[in-house]
OpenMM code with the backbone's topology and positions (N, CA, C; nanometers):
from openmm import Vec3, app, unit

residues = "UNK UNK UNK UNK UNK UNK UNK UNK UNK UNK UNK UNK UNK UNK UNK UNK UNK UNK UNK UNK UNK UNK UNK UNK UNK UNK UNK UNK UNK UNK UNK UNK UNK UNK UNK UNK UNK UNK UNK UNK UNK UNK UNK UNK UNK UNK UNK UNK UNK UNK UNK UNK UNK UNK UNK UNK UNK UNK UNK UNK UNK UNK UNK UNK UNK UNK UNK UNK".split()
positions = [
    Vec3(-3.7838, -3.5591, 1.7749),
    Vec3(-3.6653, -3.5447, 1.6931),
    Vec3(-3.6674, -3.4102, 1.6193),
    Vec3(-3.7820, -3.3775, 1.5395),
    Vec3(-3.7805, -3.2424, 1.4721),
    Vec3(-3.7804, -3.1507, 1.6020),
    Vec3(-3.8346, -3.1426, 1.6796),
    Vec3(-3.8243, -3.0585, 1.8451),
    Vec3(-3.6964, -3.0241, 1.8580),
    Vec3(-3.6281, -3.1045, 1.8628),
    Vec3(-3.4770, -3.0657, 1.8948),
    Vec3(-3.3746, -3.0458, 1.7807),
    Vec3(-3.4042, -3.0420, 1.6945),
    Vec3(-3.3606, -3.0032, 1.5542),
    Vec3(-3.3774, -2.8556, 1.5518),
    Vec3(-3.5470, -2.7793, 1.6083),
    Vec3(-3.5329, -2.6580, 1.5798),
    Vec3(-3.4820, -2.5999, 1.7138),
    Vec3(-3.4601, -2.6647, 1.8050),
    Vec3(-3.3787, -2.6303, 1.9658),
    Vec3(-3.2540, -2.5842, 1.8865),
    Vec3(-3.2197, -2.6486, 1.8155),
    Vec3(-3.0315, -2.6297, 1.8273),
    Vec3(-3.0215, -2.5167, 1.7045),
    Vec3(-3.1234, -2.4713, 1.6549),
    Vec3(-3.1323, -2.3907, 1.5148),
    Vec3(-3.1222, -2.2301, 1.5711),
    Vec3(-3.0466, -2.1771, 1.5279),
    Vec3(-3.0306, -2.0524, 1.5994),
    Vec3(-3.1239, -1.9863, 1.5645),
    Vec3(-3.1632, -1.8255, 1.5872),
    Vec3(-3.2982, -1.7490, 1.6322),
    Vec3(-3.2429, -1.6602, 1.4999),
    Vec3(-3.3639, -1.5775, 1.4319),
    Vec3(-3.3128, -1.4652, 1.3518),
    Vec3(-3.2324, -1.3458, 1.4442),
    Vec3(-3.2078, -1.3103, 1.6063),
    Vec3(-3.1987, -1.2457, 1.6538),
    Vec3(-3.0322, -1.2719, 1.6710),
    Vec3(-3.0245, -1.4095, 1.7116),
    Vec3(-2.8703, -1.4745, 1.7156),
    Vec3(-2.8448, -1.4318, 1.5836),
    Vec3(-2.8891, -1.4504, 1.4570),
    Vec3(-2.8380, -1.4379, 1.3204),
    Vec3(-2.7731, -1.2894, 1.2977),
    Vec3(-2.8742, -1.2025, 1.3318),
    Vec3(-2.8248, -1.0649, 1.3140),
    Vec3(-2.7531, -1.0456, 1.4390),
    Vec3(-2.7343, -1.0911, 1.4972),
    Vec3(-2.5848, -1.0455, 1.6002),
    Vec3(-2.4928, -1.0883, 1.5302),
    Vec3(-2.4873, -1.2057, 1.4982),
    Vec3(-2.3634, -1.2859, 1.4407),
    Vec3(-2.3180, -1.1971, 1.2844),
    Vec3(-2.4128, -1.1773, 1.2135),
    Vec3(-2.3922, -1.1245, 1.0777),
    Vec3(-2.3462, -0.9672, 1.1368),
    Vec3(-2.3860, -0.8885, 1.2379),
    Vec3(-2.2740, -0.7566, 1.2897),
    Vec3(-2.1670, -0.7665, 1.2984),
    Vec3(-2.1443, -0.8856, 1.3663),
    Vec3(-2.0132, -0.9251, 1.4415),
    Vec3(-1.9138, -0.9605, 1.3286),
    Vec3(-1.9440, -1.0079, 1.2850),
    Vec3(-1.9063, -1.0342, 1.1257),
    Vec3(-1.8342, -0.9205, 1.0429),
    Vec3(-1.9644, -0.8309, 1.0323),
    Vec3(-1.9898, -0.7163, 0.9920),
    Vec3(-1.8521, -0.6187, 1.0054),
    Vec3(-1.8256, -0.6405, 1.1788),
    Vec3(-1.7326, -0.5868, 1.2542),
    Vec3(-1.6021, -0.5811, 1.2212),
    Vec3(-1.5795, -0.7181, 1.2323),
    Vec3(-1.4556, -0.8312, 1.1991),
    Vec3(-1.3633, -0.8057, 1.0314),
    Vec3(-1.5163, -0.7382, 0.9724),
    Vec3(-1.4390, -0.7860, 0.8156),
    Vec3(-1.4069, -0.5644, 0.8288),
    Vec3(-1.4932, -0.5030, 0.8976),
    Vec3(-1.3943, -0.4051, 0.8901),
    Vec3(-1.2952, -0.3825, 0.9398),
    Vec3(-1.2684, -0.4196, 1.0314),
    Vec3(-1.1185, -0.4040, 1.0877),
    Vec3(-1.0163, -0.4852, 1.0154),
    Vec3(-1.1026, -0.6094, 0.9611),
    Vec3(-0.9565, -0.6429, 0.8569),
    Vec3(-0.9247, -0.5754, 0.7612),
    Vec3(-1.0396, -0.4984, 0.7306),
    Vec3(-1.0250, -0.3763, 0.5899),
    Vec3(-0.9372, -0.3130, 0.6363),
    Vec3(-0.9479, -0.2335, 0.7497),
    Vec3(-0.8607, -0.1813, 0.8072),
    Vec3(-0.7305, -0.1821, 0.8348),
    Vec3(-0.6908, -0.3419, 0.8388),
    Vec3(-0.5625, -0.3763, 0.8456),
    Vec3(-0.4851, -0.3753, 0.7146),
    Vec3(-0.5918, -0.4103, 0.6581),
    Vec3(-0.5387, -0.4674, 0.4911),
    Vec3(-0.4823, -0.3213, 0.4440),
    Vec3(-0.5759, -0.2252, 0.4379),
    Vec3(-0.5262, -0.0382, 0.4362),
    Vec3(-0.3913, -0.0305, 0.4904),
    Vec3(-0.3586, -0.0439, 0.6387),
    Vec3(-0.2666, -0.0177, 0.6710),
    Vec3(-0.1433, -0.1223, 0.6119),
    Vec3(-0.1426, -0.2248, 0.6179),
    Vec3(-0.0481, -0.3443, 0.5846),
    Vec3(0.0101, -0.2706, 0.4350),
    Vec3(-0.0916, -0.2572, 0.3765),
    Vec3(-0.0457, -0.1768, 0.1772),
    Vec3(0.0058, -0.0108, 0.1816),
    Vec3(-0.0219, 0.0442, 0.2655),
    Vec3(0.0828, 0.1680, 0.3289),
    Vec3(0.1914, 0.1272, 0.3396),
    Vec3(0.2495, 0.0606, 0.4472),
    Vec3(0.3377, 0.0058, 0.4774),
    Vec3(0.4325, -0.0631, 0.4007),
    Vec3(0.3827, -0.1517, 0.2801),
    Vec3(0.4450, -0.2353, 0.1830),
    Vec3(0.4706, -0.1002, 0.0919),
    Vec3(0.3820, 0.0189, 0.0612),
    Vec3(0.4679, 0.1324, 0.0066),
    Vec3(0.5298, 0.2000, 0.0430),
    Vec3(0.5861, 0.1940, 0.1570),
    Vec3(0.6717, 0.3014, 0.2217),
    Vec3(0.7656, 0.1887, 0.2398),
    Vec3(0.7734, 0.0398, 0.2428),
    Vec3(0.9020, -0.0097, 0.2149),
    Vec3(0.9342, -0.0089, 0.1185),
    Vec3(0.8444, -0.0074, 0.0267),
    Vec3(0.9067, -0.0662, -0.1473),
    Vec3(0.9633, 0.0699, -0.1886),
    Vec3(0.9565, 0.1899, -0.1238),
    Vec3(1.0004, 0.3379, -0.1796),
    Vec3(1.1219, 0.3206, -0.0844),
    Vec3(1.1533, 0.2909, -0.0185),
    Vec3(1.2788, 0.3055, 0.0706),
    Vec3(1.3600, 0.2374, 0.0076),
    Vec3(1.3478, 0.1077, -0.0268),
    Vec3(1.4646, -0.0167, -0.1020),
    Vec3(1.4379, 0.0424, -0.2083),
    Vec3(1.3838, 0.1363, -0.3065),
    Vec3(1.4123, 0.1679, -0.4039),
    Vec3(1.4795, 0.2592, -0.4338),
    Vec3(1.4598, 0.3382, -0.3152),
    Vec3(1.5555, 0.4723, -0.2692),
    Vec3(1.7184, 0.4254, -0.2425),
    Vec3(1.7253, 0.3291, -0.1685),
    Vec3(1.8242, 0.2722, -0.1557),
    Vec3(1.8541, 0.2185, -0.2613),
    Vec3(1.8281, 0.1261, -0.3553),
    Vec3(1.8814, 0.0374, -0.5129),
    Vec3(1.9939, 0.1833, -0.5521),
    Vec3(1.8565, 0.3081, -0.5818),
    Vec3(1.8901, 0.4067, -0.6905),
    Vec3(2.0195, 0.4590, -0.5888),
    Vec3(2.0060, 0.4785, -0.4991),
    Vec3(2.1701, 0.5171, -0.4265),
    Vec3(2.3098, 0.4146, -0.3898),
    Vec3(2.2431, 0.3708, -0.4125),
    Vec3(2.3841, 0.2115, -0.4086),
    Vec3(2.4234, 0.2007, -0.5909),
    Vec3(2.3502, 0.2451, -0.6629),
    Vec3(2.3430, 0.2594, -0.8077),
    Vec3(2.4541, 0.3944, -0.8334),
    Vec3(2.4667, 0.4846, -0.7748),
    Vec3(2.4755, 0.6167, -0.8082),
    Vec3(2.6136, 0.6325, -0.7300),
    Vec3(2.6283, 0.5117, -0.6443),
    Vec3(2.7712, 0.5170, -0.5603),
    Vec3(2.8407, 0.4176, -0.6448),
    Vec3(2.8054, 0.2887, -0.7038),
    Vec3(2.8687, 0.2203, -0.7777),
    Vec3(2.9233, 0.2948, -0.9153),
    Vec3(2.8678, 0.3719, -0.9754),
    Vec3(2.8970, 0.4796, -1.0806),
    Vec3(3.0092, 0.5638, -1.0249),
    Vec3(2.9857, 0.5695, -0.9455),
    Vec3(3.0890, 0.6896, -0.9048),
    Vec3(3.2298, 0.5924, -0.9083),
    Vec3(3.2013, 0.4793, -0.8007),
    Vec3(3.3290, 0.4446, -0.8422),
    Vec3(3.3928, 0.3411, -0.9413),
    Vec3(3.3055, 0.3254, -1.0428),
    Vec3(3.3536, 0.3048, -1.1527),
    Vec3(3.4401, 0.3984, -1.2375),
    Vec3(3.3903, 0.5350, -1.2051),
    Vec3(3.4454, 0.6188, -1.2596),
    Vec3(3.5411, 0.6591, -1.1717),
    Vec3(3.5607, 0.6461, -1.1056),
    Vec3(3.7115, 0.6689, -1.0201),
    Vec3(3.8250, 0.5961, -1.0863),
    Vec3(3.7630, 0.4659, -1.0802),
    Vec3(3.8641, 0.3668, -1.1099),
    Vec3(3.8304, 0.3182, -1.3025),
    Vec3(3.7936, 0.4077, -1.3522),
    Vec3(3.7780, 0.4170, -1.5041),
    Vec3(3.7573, 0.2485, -1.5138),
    Vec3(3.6479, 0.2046, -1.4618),
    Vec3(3.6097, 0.0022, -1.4457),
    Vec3(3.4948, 0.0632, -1.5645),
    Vec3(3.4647, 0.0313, -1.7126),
    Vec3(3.3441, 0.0300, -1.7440),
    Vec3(3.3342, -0.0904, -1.8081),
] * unit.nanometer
topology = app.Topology()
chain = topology.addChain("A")
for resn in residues:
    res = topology.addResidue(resn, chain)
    for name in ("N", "CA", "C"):
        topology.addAtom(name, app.Element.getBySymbol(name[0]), res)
C-alpha cells in the first residue's frame, strides 16, 4: 500500500518541469494582462475623445439656437 502511494507521487524532476511550465504560463498571462490594459487605454482615450467632441458640438448648437 505505501509502495504504491509513492508510485503515484510525482519525482522532484516532474516537479520542476511542472513549476517551469507554470513558470511559462503565468508569463504570458503577464503578457496578456500588459496588452489587455493598453488596449482598455486607448479605448477609454477614444470615448473620451469622443464625450469631449459630442460636448463641444452640443455647445455649439445650443448656441445657435440660443437653448441655455
Amino acid at each position: 500500500m505505501v509502495a504504491r502511494g509513492f508510485s503515484e507521487t510525482a519525482t522532484k524532476v516532474q516537479m520542476v518541469k511542472v513549476e517551469d511550465r507554470l513558470t511559462k504560463v503565468e508569463d504570458r498571462l503577464t503578457k496578456v494582462e500588459d496588452r489587455l490594459e493598453n488596449i482598455e487605454k486607448i479605448l477609454l482615450r477614444q470615448q473620451n475623445e469622443k464625450i469631449q467632441n459630442m460636448e463641444r458640438r452640443i455647445n455649439r448648437l445650443e448656441e445657435m439656437f440660443a437653448v441655455k
